[in-house]
N, C-alpha and C positions, 0 to 999 in steps of 0.2 A: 529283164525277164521275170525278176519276183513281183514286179507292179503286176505283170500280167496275169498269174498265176492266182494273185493274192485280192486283188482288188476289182481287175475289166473284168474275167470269164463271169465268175461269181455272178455278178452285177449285171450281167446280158442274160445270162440264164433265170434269174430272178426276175429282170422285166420282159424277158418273154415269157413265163411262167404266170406274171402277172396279166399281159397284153391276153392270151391266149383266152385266160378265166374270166377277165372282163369280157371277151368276147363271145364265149358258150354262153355266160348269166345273162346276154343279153339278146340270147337266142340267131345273133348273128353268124355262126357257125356249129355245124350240129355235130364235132367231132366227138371220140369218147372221150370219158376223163381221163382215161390211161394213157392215152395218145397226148392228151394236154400237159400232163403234167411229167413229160417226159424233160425236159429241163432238173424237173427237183429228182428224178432218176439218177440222173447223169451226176447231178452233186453226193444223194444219199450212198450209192453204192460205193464210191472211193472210199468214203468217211467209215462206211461198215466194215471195210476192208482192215482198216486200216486198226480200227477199234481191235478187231480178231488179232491181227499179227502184232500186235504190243500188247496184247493180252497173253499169248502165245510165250514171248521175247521175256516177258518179266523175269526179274531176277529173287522171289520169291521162290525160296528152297522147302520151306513146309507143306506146298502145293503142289501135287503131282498135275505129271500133264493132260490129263483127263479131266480134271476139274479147272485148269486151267483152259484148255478147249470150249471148254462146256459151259463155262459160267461168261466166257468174254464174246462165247456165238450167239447166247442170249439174249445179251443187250441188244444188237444191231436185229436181231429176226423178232424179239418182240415190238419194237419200233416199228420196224419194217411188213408185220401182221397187220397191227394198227392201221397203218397207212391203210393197205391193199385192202382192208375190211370197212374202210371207211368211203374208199374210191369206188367199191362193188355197193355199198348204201345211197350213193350219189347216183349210180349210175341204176339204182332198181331192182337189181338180183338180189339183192337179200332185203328181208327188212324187220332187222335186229335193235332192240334199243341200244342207244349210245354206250349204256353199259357194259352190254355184251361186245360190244367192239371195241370198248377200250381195255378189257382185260390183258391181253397180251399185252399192252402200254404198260400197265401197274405191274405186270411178273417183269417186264425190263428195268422198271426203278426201280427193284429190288433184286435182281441180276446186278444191275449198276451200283448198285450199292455194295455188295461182294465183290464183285470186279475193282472196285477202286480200294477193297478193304485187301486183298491179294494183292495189290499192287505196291505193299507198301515198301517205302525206301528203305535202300538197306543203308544206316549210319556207318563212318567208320570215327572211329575215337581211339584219342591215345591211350595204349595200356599205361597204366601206374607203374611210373619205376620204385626200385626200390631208394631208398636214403641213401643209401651206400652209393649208387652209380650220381648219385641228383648231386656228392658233395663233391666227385670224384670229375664232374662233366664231360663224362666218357662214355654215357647212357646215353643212347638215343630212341627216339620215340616210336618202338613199335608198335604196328597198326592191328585192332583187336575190332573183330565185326561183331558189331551188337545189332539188333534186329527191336522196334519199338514195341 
Protein backbone atom coordinates (compact mmCIF):
# COMPACT_ATOMS: atom_id res chain seq x y z
CA UNK A 1 0.00 0.00 0.00
CA UNK A 2 3.10 2.51 0.73
CA UNK A 3 4.38 1.58 -3.02
CA UNK A 4 1.13 3.03 -3.87
CA UNK A 5 0.75 6.00 -2.20
CA UNK A 6 4.47 6.99 -2.43
CA UNK A 7 5.61 6.16 -5.92
CA UNK A 8 2.30 4.96 -8.78
CA UNK A 9 -0.34 7.96 -7.73
CA UNK A 10 2.38 10.52 -7.93
CA UNK A 11 3.89 9.28 -11.10
CA UNK A 12 0.29 8.87 -13.05
CA UNK A 13 -0.64 12.37 -12.10
CA UNK A 14 2.61 13.76 -13.16
CA UNK A 15 2.28 11.92 -16.70
CA UNK A 16 -1.08 12.97 -17.09
CA UNK A 17 -0.07 16.47 -16.20
CA UNK A 18 2.56 16.14 -18.55
CA UNK A 19 0.42 14.18 -21.54
CA UNK A 20 -2.34 16.71 -21.17
CA UNK A 21 0.36 20.08 -21.64
CA UNK A 22 1.94 18.33 -24.59
CA UNK A 23 -1.29 18.23 -25.84
CA UNK A 24 -2.91 22.02 -25.39
CA UNK A 25 1.00 23.27 -26.74
CA UNK A 26 0.32 21.48 -29.61
CA UNK A 27 -2.96 22.77 -30.08
CA UNK A 28 -4.48 19.44 -30.10
CA UNK A 29 -7.10 19.99 -27.43
CA UNK A 30 -8.23 23.39 -26.67
CA UNK A 31 -9.04 22.81 -22.79
CA UNK A 32 -8.35 25.55 -20.20
CA UNK A 33 -5.24 25.46 -18.27
CA UNK A 34 -7.07 25.00 -15.15
CA UNK A 35 -8.88 22.06 -16.20
CA UNK A 36 -5.20 20.68 -17.38
CA UNK A 37 -3.38 21.07 -14.70
CA UNK A 38 -5.88 19.58 -12.37
CA UNK A 39 -3.40 16.52 -11.65
CA UNK A 40 -0.70 19.00 -9.99
CA UNK A 41 -4.21 20.31 -7.89
CA UNK A 42 -4.76 17.07 -6.62
CA UNK A 43 -0.99 16.70 -5.44
CA UNK A 44 -0.42 20.75 -4.36
CA UNK A 45 -3.47 20.96 -2.07
CA UNK A 46 -2.69 17.81 0.34
CA UNK A 47 0.85 19.00 0.66
CA UNK A 48 -0.53 22.64 1.69
CA UNK A 49 -2.71 20.99 3.95
CA UNK A 50 -0.52 19.48 5.52
CA UNK A 51 2.37 22.26 5.61
CA UNK A 52 -0.69 24.28 7.87
CA UNK A 53 -1.30 21.54 10.31
CA UNK A 54 2.45 20.79 11.36
CA UNK A 55 2.90 24.31 11.36
CA UNK A 56 -0.16 24.56 13.71
CA UNK A 57 1.14 21.12 15.76
CA UNK A 58 4.57 22.60 16.52
CA UNK A 59 5.91 22.41 19.68
CA UNK A 60 7.50 25.86 19.77
CA UNK A 61 6.20 27.60 23.08
CA UNK A 62 7.62 31.26 22.18
CA UNK A 63 5.02 31.44 19.43
CA UNK A 64 1.59 32.17 20.04
CA UNK A 65 -1.01 30.53 17.80
CA UNK A 66 -1.74 33.38 15.75
CA UNK A 67 1.42 33.67 14.43
CA UNK A 68 1.84 30.22 14.18
CA UNK A 69 -1.54 30.18 11.96
CA UNK A 70 -0.44 32.91 10.11
CA UNK A 71 3.19 32.45 9.18
CA UNK A 72 2.60 28.43 8.21
CA UNK A 73 -0.85 29.55 5.88
CA UNK A 74 1.63 31.70 4.10
CA UNK A 75 3.77 29.61 2.68
CA UNK A 76 1.17 27.07 0.99
CA UNK A 77 -1.31 30.54 -0.39
CA UNK A 78 1.79 32.29 -1.59
CA UNK A 79 2.87 29.42 -3.65
CA UNK A 80 -0.38 28.66 -4.45
CA UNK A 81 -1.12 32.70 -5.79
CA UNK A 82 1.82 32.14 -7.82
CA UNK A 83 0.57 29.37 -9.40
CA UNK A 84 -3.21 30.67 -10.12
CA UNK A 85 -1.48 34.06 -11.42
CA UNK A 86 0.70 32.38 -13.54
CA UNK A 87 -2.26 29.79 -15.11
CA UNK A 88 -4.60 33.33 -15.44
CA UNK A 89 -1.22 34.74 -17.72
CA UNK A 90 -1.22 31.46 -19.85
CA UNK A 91 -4.59 31.64 -20.27
CA UNK A 92 -4.86 35.84 -21.19
CA UNK A 93 -6.77 37.39 -18.40
CA UNK A 94 -4.25 39.18 -17.10
CA UNK A 95 -1.13 40.32 -18.60
CA UNK A 96 1.30 41.20 -15.66
CA UNK A 97 5.07 40.92 -16.08
CA UNK A 98 6.62 37.92 -14.60
CA UNK A 99 7.60 39.96 -11.83
CA UNK A 100 4.48 40.92 -10.60
CA UNK A 101 3.37 37.37 -10.61
CA UNK A 102 6.05 36.02 -8.91
CA UNK A 103 5.69 38.20 -5.93
CA UNK A 104 3.54 36.14 -3.70
CA UNK A 105 6.30 33.25 -4.65
CA UNK A 106 9.18 35.51 -2.93
CA UNK A 107 6.63 36.68 0.31
CA UNK A 108 6.37 32.43 0.57
CA UNK A 109 10.26 32.04 0.79
CA UNK A 110 10.23 34.22 3.36
CA UNK A 111 7.12 33.01 5.15
CA UNK A 112 9.13 29.62 4.77
CA UNK A 113 11.83 30.80 6.10
CA UNK A 114 9.94 31.84 9.56
CA UNK A 115 8.08 28.83 9.35
CA UNK A 116 11.08 26.47 9.50
CA UNK A 117 12.70 29.15 12.04
CA UNK A 118 9.39 28.53 14.46
CA UNK A 119 9.82 25.09 13.97
CA UNK A 120 12.61 24.55 15.79
CA UNK A 121 13.41 21.36 17.78
CA UNK A 122 13.10 21.29 21.16
CA UNK A 123 16.61 19.48 22.56
CA UNK A 124 16.33 17.57 25.82
CA UNK A 125 19.74 17.23 27.56
CA UNK A 126 20.81 15.88 30.89
CA UNK A 127 20.81 18.28 33.66
CA UNK A 128 24.31 18.34 35.62
CA UNK A 129 24.41 16.56 38.68
CA UNK A 130 26.06 17.51 41.30
CA UNK A 131 29.67 15.72 42.67
CA UNK A 132 28.07 14.52 45.37
CA UNK A 133 25.25 12.29 43.75
CA UNK A 134 28.09 11.49 40.58
CA UNK A 135 30.47 9.82 43.68
CA UNK A 136 27.51 8.40 45.41
CA UNK A 137 25.80 6.61 41.92
CA UNK A 138 22.49 7.31 43.18
CA UNK A 139 21.92 10.33 40.86
CA UNK A 140 20.08 9.92 38.07
CA UNK A 141 19.91 11.83 34.94
CA UNK A 142 17.22 14.43 35.11
CA UNK A 143 15.77 15.72 31.80
CA UNK A 144 16.12 19.77 31.46
CA UNK A 145 14.51 21.23 28.07
CA UNK A 146 16.73 23.76 26.54
CA UNK A 147 15.44 25.33 23.37
CA UNK A 148 18.50 26.36 20.49
Amino acid sequence: MGLLHTIILPNLFLGGLIILCALRLDNKISLNWFIITIPTWLLILPFALLIVLHGITSQNYNVTIFEKVAISSLVPIGFITSYIFGLLRLEGYIDWSLGIIFIPNFVAVIAFYLYTRQLKTVKIVPKQDSKENEKEGEGENEIAVAQN
